[in-house]
N, C-alpha and C positions, 0 to 999 in steps of 0.2 A: 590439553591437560588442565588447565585453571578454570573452564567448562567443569569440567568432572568433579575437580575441587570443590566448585561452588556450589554443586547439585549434590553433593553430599555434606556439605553444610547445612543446606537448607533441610535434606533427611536429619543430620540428625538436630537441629533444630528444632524441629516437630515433632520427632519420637521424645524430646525433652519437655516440651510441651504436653503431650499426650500422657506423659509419665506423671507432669506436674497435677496435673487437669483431674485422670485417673485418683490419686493420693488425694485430690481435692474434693472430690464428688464420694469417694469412698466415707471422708472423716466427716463433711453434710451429712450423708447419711447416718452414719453413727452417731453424731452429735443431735439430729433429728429424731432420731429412735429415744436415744436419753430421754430428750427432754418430753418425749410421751411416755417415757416409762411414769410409774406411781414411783417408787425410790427418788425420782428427783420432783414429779408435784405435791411429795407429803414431807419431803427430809430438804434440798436444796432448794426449791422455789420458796414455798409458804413451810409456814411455823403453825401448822394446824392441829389442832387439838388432838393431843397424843392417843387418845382412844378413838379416834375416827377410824385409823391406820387398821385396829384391830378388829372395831365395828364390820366395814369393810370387808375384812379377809372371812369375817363368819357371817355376811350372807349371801345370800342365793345370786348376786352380782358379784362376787370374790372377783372373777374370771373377766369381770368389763373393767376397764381402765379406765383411770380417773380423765381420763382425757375425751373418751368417747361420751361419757356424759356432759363434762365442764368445757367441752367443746365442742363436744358433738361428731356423730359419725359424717363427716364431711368432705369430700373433694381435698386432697393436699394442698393444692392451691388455696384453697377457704381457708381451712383448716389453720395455715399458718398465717393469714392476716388475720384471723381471729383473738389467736395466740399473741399477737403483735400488741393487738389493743388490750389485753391484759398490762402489758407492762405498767398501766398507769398505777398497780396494784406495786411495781417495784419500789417506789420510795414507801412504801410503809415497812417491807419489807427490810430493806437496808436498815431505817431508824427506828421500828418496833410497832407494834399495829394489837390492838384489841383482837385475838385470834373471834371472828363470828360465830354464831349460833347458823346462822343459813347463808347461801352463796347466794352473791347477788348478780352474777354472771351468766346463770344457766340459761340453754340455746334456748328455743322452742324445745317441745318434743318430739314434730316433725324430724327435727335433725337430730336430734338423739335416742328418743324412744323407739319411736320407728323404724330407725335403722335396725331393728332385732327387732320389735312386735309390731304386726299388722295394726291398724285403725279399724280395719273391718271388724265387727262385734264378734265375739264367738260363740256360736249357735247352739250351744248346749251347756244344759246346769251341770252342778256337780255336787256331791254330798262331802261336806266335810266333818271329822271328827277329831276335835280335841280334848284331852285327857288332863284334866286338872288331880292335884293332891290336898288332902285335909291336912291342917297342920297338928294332928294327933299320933298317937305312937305307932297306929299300923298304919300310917299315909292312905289312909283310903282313898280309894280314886273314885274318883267320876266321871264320865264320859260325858260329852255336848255333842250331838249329831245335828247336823244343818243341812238342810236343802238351801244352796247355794244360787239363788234365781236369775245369775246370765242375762239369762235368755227371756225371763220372765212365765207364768205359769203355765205348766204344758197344755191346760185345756183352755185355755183364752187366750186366744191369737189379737183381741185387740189392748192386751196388757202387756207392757213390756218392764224388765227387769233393771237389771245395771246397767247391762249394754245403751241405755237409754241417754246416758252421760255423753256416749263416743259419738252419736248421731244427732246430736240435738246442740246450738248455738248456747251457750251460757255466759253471761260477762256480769262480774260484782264487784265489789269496793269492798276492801277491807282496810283495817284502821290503825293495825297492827303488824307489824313485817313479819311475824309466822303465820298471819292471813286465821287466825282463831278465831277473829270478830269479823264477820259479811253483816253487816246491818243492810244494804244496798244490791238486789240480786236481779237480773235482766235476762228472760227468758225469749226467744225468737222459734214461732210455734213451725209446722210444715208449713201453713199457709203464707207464711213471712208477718204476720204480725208478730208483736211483745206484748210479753206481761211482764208486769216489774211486781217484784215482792219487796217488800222493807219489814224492815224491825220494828212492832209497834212499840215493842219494849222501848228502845232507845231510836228512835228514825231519825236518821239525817235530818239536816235542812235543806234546803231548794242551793244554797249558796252551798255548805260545805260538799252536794251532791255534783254541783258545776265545777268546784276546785280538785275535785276527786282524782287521782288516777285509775282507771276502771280496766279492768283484769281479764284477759280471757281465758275462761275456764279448758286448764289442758292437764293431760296426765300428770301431770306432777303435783298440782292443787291439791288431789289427794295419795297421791302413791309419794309421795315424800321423803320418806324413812329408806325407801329401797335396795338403799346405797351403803346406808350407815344406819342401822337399827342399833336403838339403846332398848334394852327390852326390862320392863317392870321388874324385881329382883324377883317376886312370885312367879313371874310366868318362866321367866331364863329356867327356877329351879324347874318347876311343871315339865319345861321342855327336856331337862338335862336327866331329870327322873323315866318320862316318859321313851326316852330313845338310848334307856339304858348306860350312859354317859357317866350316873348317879346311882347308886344301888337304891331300891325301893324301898332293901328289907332290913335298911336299918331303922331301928322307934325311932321315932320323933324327927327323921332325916329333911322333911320340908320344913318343920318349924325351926329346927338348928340352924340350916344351912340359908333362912331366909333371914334369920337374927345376926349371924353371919356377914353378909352381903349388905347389911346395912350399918354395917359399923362402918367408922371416918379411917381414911388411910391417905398418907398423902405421896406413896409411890407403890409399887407395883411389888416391889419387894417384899413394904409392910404391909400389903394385903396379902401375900404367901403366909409372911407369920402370923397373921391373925386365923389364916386356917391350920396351919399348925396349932397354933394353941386350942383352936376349938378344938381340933382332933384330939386333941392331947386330954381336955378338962371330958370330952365325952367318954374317952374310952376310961376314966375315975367313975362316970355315973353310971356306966353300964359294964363291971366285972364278970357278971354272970353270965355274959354273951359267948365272951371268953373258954369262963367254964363249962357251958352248957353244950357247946358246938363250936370244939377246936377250931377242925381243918374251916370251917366256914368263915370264925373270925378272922383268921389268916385270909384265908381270901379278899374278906371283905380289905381289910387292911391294907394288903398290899394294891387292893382295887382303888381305894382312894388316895395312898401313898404314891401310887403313879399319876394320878389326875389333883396333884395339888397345885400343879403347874395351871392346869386347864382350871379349876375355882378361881388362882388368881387372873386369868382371864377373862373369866366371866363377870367378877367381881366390877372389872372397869370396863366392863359395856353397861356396867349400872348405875356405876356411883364413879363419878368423874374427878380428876386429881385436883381440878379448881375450885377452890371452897367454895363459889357462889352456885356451881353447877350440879347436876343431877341427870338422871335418864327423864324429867319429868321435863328438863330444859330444851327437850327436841321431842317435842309431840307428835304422837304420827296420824295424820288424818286419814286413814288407809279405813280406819275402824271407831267408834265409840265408847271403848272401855275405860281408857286412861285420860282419852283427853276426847275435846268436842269432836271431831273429826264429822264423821256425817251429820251430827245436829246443827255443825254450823250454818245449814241452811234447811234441813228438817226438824227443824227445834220446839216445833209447836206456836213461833208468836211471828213468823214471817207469813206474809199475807198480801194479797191485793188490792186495788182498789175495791172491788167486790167483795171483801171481805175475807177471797176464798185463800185457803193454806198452802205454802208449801208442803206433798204429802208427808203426812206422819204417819204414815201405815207401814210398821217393820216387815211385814210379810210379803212387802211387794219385790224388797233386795230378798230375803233369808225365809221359811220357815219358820214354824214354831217350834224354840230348841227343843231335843227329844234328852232327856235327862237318864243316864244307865247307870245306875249307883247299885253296884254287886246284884242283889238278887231283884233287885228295883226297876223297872220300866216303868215311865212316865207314860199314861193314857194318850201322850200326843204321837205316838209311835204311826201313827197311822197317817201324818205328815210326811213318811218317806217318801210315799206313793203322789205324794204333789196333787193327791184331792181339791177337787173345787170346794167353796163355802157357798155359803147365801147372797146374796146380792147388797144384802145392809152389811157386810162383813168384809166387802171390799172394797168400801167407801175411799178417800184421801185423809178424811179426816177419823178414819175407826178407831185411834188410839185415844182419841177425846170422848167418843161416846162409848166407848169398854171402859175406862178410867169413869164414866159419868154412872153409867148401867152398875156395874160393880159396886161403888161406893154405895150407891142407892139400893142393890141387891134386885135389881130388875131385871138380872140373866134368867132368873127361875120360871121368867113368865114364860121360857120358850124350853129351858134348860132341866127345869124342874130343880130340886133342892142343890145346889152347888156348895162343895167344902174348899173354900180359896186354903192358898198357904204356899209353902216351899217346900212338904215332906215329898214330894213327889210320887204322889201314890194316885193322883189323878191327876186332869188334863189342866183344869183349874190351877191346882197345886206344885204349881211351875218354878223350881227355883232358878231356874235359867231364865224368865222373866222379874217374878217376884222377889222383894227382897233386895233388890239392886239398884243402885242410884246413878244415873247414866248423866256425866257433863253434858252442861248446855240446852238438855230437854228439860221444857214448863209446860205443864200443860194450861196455859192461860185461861182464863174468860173468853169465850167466846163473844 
């Protein structure tokens, strides 16, 4: 009898255990899930900049967690001693911390890009089109078409395109913690030699190139923004107008709404009422909209009355709540519109010992843009088709001797009388090259 006693102690002993144990591994797990959620790395861990949150949820990474970049898609076991060594970030937290401009934690991209995109290049172009507005009363639009060159040009197998970044060793020095200035650049060819380019503008010296910390070039160098796009207040409208978001067919609706978006607010609130009020002083300047086409006004009305919620969202992916800040304050080197981005090292004054450039030929990543303004085709229309040029037209250095031929008006000796400009009525008269001031490209002395 005190056998059987004992042997049922020890059951339920262990069914106590196994109960304790179960409840313990359950609330791990829960507690483990939290702390990969976004809700506790953007609201209980860190105090990060209130428009990241929202950046975030509108782009095309909505659906990746903050944790699979800022730690990477990695093994649990990894994954939580990773987490571990963040803690050193806890005492700032506790007692108050400068919120950053860029994370200085992020994995490789082996461990977090890759985890969703292949490294292998992807084998074929693509054409892209975007749809700009004038800031006039009928918002005219424009079109930009791009041959997107990947892959590099379909009829030259020994030129390669973007993909040429993923397959090739790249390491530089930059001077600045958003990496905008590479005066310092190390190229590793097939053969395993290097070339080194520098800045003749500003070069290192031999000592501050030794003390250097030297970078290796990975996705994220230029895809940057990915995660948290602040986008120009011009382009957000462009895109908000273009994907119908924004009615078109209101006058003057890109130039309002971009005067708009650059007014000062110092919450999310008083950016609602600042579109209220514009909404309010427009529909004074324009009565006759009114009168001329009731049900339409109504429309439009109630069309923007439901999206004044969505302005002040967009409003603070633009202009940020901390008065030294801006959308200018997170550059995205993806592109060269707003900030250096590609010139950081195709800039025209990085060079070898030989003399020779980093290329500046735009036509090696892109196309020459094709310009569709209403009844208007631009002469380069014939860029779709990814046509071969001349041999002196696919130089490294072709943006020096076009800029040199030009000035001089030397096209004509092959070209015959050429009209340069941006009405876009010929190939020449390009406003999608012309007329545009691109950060960070010089075209120096050679």
């Amino acid at each position: 009898m005190r056998i059987d006693w004992t042997a049922r102690s020890v059951i339920g002993a262990l069914l106590i255990l196994a109960v304790v144990f179960a409840l313990l591994g359950t609330g791990s797990v829960a507690v483990w899930q939290y702390t990969n959620s976004d809700a506790f790395c953007a609201n209980a861990c860190h105090d990060v900049h209130p428009e990241n949150t929202f950046a975030h949820h509108a782009s095309q990474h909505r659906r990746v967690a903050c944790v699979e970049c800022h730690v990477g898609r990695i093994p649990t076991f990894e994954q939580a001693v990773a987490k571990a060594g963040h803690m050193s970030h806890l005492w700032g937290v506790l007692t108050g911390y400068e919120r950053p401009l860029i994370s200085h934690s992020l994995p490789p991209s082996r461990k977090s890009c890759e985890g969703c995109h292949t490294s292998s290049p992807h084998l074929h172009n693509s054409v892209r089109v975007r749809r700009h507005f004038a800031p006039d009363e009928a918002n005219t639009e424009t079109k930009v078409t791009l041959v997107v060159r990947t892959l590099g040009r379909a009829f030259q197998k020994d030129v390669r395109g973007i993909e040429w970044h993923t397959g090739t060793d790249v390491r530089f020095i930059a001077t600045d913690p958003q990496k905008q200035n590479l005066p310092w650049i190390e190229v590793t060819q097939a053969d395993g030699s290097t070339v080194v380019y520098e800045d003749v503008k500003s070069p290192l010296d031999e000592a501050a190139i030794a003390a250097a910390d030297v970078t290796e070039m990975e996705c994220v160098d230029c895809h940057n923004r990915v995660g948290h796009p602040f986008r120009n207040p011009e382009t957000a409208v462009d895109e908000a107008l273009a994907n119908g978001t924004l009615n078109p067919n209101f006058p003057y609706a890109k130039a309002r709404l971009t005067e708009i978006m650059n007014q000062d607010f110092d919450s999310r609130e008083e950016a609602l009422e600042l579109v209220q009020a514009g909404w309010a002083q427009y529909a004074e300047e324009f009565p006759h909209l009114a009168e001329e086409s009731p049900e339409d006004w109504q429309n439009s009305l109630e069309f923007l009355e439901e999206r004044q919620d969505f302005m002040a969202d967009l409003m603070t992916r633009t202009r940020l709540l901390h008065p030294d800040l801006d959308w200018r304050s997170f550059p995205d080197h993806s592109g060269h519109e707003d900030a250096p981005g590609c010139f950081r090292c195709h800039s025209g004054h990085h060079r070898d010992g030989d003399g020779n450039l980093v290329p500046v030929a735009c036509t090696l990543c892109h196309g020459i843009p094709v310009i569709t303004r209403q009844d208007r085709v631009t002469g380069g229309l014939l860029e779709l088709i990814d046509q071969t040029r001349p041999r002196s037209h696919r130089r490294d250095d072709f943006a020096f001797a076009h800029h040199e031929r030009a000035s001089e008006k030397r096209c004509g000796s092959c070209h015959g009388e050429i009209e340069h400009g941006t009405d876009d009525k010929t190939f020449c008269a390009n406003s999608g090259c012309h007329g545009n001031t691109w950060p960070n490209l010089e075209l120096v002395e050679r």
